[in-house]
N, C-alpha and C positions, 0 to 999 in steps of 0.2 A: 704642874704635870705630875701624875704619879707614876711610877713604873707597875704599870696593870699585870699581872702575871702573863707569861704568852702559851694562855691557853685560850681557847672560843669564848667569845662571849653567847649564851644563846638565850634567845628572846622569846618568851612564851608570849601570843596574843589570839585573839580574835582572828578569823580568818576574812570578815569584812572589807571592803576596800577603805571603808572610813579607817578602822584599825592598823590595815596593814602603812597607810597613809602617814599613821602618830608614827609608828615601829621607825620608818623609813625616816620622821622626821630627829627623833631621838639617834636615830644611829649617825646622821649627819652632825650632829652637835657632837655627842660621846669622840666621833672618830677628829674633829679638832682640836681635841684634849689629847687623843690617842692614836695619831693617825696612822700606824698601823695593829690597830686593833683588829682581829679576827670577829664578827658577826655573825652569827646562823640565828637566820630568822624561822620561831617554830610556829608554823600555822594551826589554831582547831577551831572545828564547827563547834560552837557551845547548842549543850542541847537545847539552849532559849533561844539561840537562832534558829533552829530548825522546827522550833513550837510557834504554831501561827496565830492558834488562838491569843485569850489575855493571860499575860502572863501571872498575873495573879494565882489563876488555876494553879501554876506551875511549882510556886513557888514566891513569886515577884523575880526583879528586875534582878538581885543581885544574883542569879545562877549563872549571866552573863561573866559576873569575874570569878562564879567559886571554882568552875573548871580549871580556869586556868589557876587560880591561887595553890588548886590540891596540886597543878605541877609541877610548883613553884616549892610546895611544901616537901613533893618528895626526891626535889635534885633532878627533875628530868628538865628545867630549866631554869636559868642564873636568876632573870629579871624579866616581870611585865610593864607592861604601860596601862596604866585603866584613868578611863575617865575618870573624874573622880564624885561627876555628879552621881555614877550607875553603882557607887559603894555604899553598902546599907549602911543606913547610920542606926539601926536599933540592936545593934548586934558588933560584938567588940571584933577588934583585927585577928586576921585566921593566927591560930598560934606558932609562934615561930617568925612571922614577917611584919617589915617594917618598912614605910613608904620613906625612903633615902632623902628623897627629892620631888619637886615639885617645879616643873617651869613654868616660865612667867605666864601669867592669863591671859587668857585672850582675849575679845569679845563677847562677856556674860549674855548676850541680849538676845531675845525670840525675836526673827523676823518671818513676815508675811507674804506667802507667796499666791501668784494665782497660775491657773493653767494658762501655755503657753498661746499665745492670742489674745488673752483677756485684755479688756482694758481696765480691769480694777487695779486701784492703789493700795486702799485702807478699808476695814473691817467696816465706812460709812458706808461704801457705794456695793456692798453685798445687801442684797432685798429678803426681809425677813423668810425664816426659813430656810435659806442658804445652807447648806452643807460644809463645813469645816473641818478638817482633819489633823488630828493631832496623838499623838501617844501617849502625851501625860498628862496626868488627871490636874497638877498645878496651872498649865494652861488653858485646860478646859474651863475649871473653875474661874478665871480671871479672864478669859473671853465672855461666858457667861455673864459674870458681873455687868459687862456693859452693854451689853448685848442678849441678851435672854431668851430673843425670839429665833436665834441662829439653831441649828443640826450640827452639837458637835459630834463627832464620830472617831472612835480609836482606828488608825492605822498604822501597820506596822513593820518590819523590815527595812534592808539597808536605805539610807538618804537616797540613791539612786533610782530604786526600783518604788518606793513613797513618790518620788517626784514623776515620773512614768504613768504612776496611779492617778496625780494629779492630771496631769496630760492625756489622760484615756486611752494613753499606746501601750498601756498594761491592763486588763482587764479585772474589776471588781465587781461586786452588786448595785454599789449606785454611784452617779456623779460625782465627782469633789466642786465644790467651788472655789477653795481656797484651801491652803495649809499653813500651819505652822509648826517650825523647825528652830534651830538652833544656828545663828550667826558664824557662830567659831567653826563647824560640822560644814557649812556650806562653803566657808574659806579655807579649810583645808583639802575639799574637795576641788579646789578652784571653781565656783560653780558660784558666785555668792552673786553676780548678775540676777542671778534668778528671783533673787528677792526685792520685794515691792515697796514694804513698808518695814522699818527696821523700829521695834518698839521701844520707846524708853525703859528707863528702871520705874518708875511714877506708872509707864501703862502696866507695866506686867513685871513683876518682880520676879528676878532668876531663882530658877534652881541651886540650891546649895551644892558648892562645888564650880559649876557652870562654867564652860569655858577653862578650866585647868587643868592638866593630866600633871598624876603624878606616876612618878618611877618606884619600883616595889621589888624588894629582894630578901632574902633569909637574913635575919637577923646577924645568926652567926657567921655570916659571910662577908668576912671585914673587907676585903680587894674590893669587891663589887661595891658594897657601901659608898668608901671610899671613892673609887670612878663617879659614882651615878651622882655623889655630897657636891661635885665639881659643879656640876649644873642647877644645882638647888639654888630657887630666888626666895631669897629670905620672907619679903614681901607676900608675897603668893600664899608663905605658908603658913604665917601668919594670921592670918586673912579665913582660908581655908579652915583655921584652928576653930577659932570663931565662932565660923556657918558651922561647923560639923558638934562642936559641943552643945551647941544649943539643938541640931537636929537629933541627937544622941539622946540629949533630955528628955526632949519631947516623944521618943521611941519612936521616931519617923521612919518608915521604910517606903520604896515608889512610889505605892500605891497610894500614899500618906499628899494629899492637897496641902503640900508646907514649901514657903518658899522663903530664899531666906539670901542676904547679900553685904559682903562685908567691905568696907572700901578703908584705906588709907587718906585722912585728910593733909595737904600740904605741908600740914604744919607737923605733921606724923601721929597727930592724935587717930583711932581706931573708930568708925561706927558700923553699927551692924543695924538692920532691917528685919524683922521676922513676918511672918503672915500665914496664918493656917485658913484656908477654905472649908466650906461645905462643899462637896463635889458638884453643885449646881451653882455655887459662887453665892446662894443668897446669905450664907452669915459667915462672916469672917471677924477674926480677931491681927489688930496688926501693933506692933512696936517697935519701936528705933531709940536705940540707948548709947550714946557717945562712951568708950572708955575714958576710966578717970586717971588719977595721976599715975598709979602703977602701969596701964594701961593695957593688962594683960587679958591677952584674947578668950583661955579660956574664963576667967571671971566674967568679960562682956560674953559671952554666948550663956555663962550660965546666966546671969540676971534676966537676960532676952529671952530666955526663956521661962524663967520665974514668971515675966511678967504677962507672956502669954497664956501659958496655964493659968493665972490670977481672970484672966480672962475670958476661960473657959473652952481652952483649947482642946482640953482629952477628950473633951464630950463631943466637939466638932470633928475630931479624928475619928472617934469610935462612932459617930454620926448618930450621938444621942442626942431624940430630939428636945427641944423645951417647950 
């Protein structure tokens, strides 16, 4: 336990219920370490929340954490929580901040959802043409893959009001038949009943990051450090190191079809996964390189990436064709 100084702690996040959901889960852990720790929780509409179009137009995806990062930057709060799949990986950490901690992962895996009533399972028993909905272009591409003749479609906004959309008790332009989300998103909403088909790592390979939040605070702000280092899983971050060095190489950002997944084997040796799509799924490049005796993560993320590139991966990002 360390003696936290007894001032507030204040949490800059997302004003989302997914968000406020991590904020609330971080503050129950922090306050077993610290149980009487002071908490103010800071809520903001990030302006990518309130952009309905693609975010792309906007910026991409990471304007969701640069909001809160510049708060973080200027002392109007202590620590965020951010996913850590929605952190660009082509673009180095804001200056000044440093992610303390990382708790343990949770469930990397996309699962399958259909509207309420359906009786679909799995992505077989949808009839060509079907309507899919999805946010990220990594999924699109590897639904596509096996499936070609499906409508996939961007949808956007919080898990709640997505699922709504799928249910037609939110009003859009056309039908959904089906969705895909995020495993770990649905169980922290307690909502994860909803899901049909939970895909393997082999059907659809996670997003880098996937499933893990890490805690983010100012460098020079050793107390905070400190608190937030107590909950750090080694594992995790390890792990994380990995996916994020190779997605860094590759100058992968949202909108970037890269997916990438690192696991600890039993025996503690490291392998990682990479995969880059075409946004229609028809050319992909993939690799999986076991670390060796040093075992060091970032070396495995960069060779995984080495050998992607060797393969032709810029050209599939930059969607040049051959």
């Amino acid at each position: 336990m360390t003696d936290f100084p007894s001032r507030t702690l204040r949490i800059g996040t997302r004003s989302s219920p997914m968000a406020l959901a991590q904020v609330e889960l971080v503050s129950d852990l922090l306050r077993k370490h610290e149980p009487h720790l002071k908490i103010e929780v800071m809520p903001v509409t990030t302006e990518a929340d309130k952009w309905q179009g693609d975010l792309a137009q906007l910026g991409g995806k990471g304007l969701f954490v640069k909001e809160i990062d510049q708060m973080l930057q200027r002392g109007h709060v202590d620590m965020t929580v951010h996913c850590i799949k929605d952190v660009p990986g082509d673009t180095p950490m804001p200056r000044g901040l440093v992610f303390a901690a990382y708790l343990p992962r949770d469930d990397v895996r996309d699962v399958l959802l259909f509207p309420e009533g359906s009786a679909g399972q799995t992505l077989d028993d949808l009839p060509p043409g079907a309507t899919v909905a999805t946010s990220a272009v990594r999924r699109k591409a590897q639904i596509l893959q096996v499936r070609p003749d499906l409508n996939v479609v961007r949808v956007r906004g919080a898990v709640g009001s997505r699922i709504e959309k799928l249910d037609g008790t939110r009003k859009i332009d056309h039908k959904l038949d089906a969705m895909v989300l995020a495993t770990s998103g649905l169980e922290r909403l307690g909502i994860s009943h909803r899901g049909r088909h939970t895909f393997s790592i082999d059907e659809m390979l996670p997003a880098v990051g996937a499933g893990a939040l890490g805690l983010e605070c100012r460098k020079d702000d050793e107390d905070t450090a400190a608190l937030l280092q107590q909950l750090n899983h080694e594992r995790t971050m390890t792990e994380i190191t990995a996916e994020r060095v190779m997605l860094h190489g590759l100058r992968g950002h949202c909108n970037s079809p890269i997916a990438g997944h690192c696991v600890t084997t039993s025996d503690g040796q490291l392998s990682l996964r990479g995969m880059v799509f075409s946004r229609d799924g028809s050319k992909f490049v993939h690799a999986h390189i076991w670390g060796e005796s040093s075992n060091d993560p970032g070396v495995l993320g960069t060779r995984v990436c080495a050998e992607l590139l060797r393969q032709g991966a810029r050209d599939i990002i930059e969607g040049i064709p051959h």
